[in-house]
N, C-alpha and C positions, 0 to 999 in steps of 0.2 A: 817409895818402891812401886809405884804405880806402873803399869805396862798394857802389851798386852794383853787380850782376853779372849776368850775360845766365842764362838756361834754361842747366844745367851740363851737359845732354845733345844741347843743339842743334847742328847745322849752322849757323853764323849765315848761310847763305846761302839756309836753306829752310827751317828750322823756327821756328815762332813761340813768341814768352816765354811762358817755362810760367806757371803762375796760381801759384805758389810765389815768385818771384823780385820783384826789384823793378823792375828796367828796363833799361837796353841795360850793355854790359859795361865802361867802360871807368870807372874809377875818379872822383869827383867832389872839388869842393873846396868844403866849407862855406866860406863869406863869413863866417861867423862867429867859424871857430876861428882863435886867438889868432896860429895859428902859419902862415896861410893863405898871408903871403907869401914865406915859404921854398918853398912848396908850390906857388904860383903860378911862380916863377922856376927852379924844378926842371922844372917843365913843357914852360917855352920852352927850357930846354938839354937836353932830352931828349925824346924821343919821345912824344905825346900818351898814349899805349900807358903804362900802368905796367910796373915790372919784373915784378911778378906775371903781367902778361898777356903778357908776351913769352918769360916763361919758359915759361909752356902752349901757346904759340901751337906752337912746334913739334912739340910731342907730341899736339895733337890732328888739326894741317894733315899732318903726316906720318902719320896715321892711316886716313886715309881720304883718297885723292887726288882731284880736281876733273879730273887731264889725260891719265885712263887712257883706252885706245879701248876702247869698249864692245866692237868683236872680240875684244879681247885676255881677257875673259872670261866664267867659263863662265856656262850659260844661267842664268836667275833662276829663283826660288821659282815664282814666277806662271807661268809656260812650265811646271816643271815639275810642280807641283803646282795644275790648275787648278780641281778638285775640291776643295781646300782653300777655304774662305769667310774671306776675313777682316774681321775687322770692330772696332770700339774701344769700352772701357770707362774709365770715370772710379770710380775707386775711392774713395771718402774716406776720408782719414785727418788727424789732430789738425793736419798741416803744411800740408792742401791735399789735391788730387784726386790720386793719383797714375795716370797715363795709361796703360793696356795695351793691347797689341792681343790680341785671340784669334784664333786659329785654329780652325778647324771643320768637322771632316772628314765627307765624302758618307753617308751611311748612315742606318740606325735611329733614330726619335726617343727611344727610351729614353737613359736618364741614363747618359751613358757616365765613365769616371775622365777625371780632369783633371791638368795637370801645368801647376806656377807657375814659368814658366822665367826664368832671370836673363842675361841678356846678360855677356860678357867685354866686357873695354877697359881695364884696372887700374885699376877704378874710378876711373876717370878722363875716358875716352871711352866711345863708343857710343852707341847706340841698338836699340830691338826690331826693328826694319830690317835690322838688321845678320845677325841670325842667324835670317831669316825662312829659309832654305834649311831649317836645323838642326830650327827647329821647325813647318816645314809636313812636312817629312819624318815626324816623330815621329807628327805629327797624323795624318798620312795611313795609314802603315803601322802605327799601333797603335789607329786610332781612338780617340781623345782626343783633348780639346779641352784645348788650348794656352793658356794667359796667357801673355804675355811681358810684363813690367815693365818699365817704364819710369820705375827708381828715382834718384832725386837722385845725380849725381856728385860727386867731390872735384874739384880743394879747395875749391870752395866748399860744397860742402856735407860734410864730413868724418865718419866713424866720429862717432856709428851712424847716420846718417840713411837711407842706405840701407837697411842692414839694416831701420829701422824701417818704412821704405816697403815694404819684404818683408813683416812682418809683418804689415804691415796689408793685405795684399791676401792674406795664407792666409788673417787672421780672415773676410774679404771671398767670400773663395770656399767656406770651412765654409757661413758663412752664405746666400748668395746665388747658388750654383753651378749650382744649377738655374735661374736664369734665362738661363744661357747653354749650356743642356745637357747639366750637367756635375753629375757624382755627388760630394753634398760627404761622402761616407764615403770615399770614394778619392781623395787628392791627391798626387801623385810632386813631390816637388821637385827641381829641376834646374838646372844650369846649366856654362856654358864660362869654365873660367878662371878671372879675377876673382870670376865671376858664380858660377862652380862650389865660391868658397870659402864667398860667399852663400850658397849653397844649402846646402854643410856645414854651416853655422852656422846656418841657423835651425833645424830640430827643436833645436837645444843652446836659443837666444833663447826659441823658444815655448816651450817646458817651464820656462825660469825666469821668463817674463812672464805663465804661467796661462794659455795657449793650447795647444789641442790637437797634436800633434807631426806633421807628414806622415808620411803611410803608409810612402812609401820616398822613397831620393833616388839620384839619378841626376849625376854627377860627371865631368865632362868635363876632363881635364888641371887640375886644380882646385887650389890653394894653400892648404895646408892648417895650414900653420905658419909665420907672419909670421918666423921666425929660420933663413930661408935657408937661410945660411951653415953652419949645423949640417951640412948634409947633403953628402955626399963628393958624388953628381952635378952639383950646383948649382955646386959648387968647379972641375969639374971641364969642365962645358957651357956656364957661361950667361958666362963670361970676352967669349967669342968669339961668343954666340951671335946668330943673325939675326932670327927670329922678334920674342925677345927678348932683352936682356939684362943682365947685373950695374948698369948705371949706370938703366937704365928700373926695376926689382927697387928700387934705390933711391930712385929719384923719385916711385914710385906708394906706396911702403909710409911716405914723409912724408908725401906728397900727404893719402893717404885715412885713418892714424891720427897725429895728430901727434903725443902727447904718448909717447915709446917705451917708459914705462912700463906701456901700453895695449899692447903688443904681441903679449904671450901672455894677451892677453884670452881668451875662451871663445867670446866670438862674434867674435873675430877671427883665432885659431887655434886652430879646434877640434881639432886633434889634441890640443892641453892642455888639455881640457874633460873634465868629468866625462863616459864614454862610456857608460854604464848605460844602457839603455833605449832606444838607437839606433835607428830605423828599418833595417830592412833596406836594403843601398847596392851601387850599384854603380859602378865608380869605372874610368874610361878612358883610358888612358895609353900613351905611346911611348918607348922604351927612349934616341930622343933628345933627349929635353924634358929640361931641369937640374931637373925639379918627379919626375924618377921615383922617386928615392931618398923623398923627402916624402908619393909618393902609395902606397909600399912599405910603408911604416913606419905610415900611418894605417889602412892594411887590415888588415895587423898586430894593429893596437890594438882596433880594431873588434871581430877575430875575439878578442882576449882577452877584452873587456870584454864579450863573449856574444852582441852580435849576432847575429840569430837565421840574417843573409844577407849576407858581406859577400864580395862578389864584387873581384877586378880583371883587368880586360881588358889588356893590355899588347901591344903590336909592335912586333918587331923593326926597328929601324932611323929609326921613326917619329919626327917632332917635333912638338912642341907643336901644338895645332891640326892634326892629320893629315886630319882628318873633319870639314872647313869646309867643302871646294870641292866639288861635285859629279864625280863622273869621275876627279880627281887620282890617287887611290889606290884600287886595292880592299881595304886595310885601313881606310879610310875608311867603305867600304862594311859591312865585316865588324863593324866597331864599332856601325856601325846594327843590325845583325843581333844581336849581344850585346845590347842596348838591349832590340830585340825578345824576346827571350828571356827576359831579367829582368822584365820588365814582365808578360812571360805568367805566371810566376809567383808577383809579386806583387799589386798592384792589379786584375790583370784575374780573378783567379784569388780575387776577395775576395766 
């Protein structure tokens, strides 16, 4: 009963079908195939809904709730950062446009460094909406102009298509950076999470696909090795955990690679990639995320394999996503301030 499927990034209550997909989400029945009236009568004794969509339904509706009071939180990007300009690009690439917003902070018209950020959601959810706080911030206090992707999710769209939507928006921004401001010798890649494992992995993808590597990257609580379970933290935090946990770890690592042979891909855990020739990285993390032990071990490796910069930020006490909300924590804060720092000395500093 396979069909259609809606934009894998959308709100279906406010964002329109991306130009990738084919039409609304719920799965269709050929008149044709042979097998149509098993599939018709399956229909009427169950939910118009396939199982496929009722298994995602709660992982994306529980993602993002519809029945929060807007008091209940903290202020917006736009309130806070109103000197930030934003505005959208259509990127193309072999599968379609793929959609970014940029950010674009007050100042100088000279070519300032850019940074290509990837949104968290286990590759599953989200949208560049989501972490417009993260990256109007960055924009603002490092002067850089912000991409945020707005790459294809699982499962309908599975390892690599994401990644390749990545790729195609570095080659996109070497190439065409200045027409949004932005210095294509300077590109930081970045991202939260899911997004943050994205973003380890492309310098590995662009240097095996014949594209030039980002300058640096920037790694937000970031998963860095598809084989969890290896790591005593993970064993040890994500049982119980809130944020996230052990049964989501497993439904997103089907979800976005299926075949588990793919697991210790290179552009899927680049901690098992060849690490030669790394960009400088800096890598941000809280002592209670179950990813600290994994995000331990890849600094680690970094620093073996000669990276010329491999920082990691770590707090006491912190979880996953510490430096999401605005206000929550001033380790939230402090982690911007590390951002800033790395950044002075890499890309800004080129």
């Amino acid at each position: 009963m396979g069909g259609d499927t809606k934009d894998a990034g959308a709100d279906p209550a406010e964002i329109p079908v991306d130009e990738r997909t084919d039409g609304p989400g719920v799965s269709r029945i050929d008149p044709d195939d042979p097998a149509a009236p098993i599939y018709r009568l399956l229909k009427k004794m169950r939910s118009p809904l396939t199982l496929r969509d009722m298994m995602i339904l709660p992982v994306r509706t529980g993602y993002i709730s519809d029945k929060i009071d807007p008091a209940d939180l903290p202020p917006s990007a736009e309130k806070l950062y109103p000197q930030v300009v934003v505005s959208e690009v259509r990127v193309p690439s072999p599968a379609g446009p793929v959609r970014c917003l940029v950010y674009t902070p007050p100042g100088a018209d000279a070519a300032r460094p850019m940074m290509l950020y990837l949104h968290g959601g286990g590759f599953t959810v989200g949208l560049p909406q989501d972490t417009a706080y993260i990256t109007s911030r960055i924009a603002f206090e490092n002067g850089m102009v912000v991409v945020s992707a707005r790459y294809r999710l699982a499962p309908e769209w599975p390892f690599p298509a994401g990644m390749d939507d990545a790729l195609a928006v570095l080659r996109w921004m070497r190439g065409h950076g200045r027409e949004i401001g932005g210095d294509p010798g300077r590109i930081v890649a970045a991202g939260d999470s899911a997004g943050g494992n994205m973003a380890a992995a492309l310098p590995i993808k662009a240097r095996d696909e014949g594209a030039v590597m980002p300058d640096a990257t920037v790694l937000l609580c970031p998963i860095t090795d598809f084989l969890a379970e290896e790591y005593e933290s993970f064993d040890r935090l994500a049982p119980l955990g809130i944020i996230y946990d052990t049964a989501f770890i497993g439904y997103i690592r089907g979800a976005y690679v299926v075949h588990r042979d793919l697991w210790t891909h290179p552009h899927v855990s680049p901690a098992r990639a060849d690490l030669r020739g790394y960009p400088p990285t800096l890598i941000v993390s809280g002592t209670h995320d179950p990813l600290i032990d994994d995000n331990r071990a890849f600094t680690q490796k970094l620093q073996e394999r000669g990276c010329r910069l491999a920082e990691h930020f770590v707090r006491e006490g912190m979880p996953h996503g510490y430096y999401f909300f605005p206000g929550l924590f001033k380790q939230g804060d402090e982690a911007f301030g590390a951002i800033r720092s790395f950044l002075a000395k890499t890309v800004a500093a080129m």
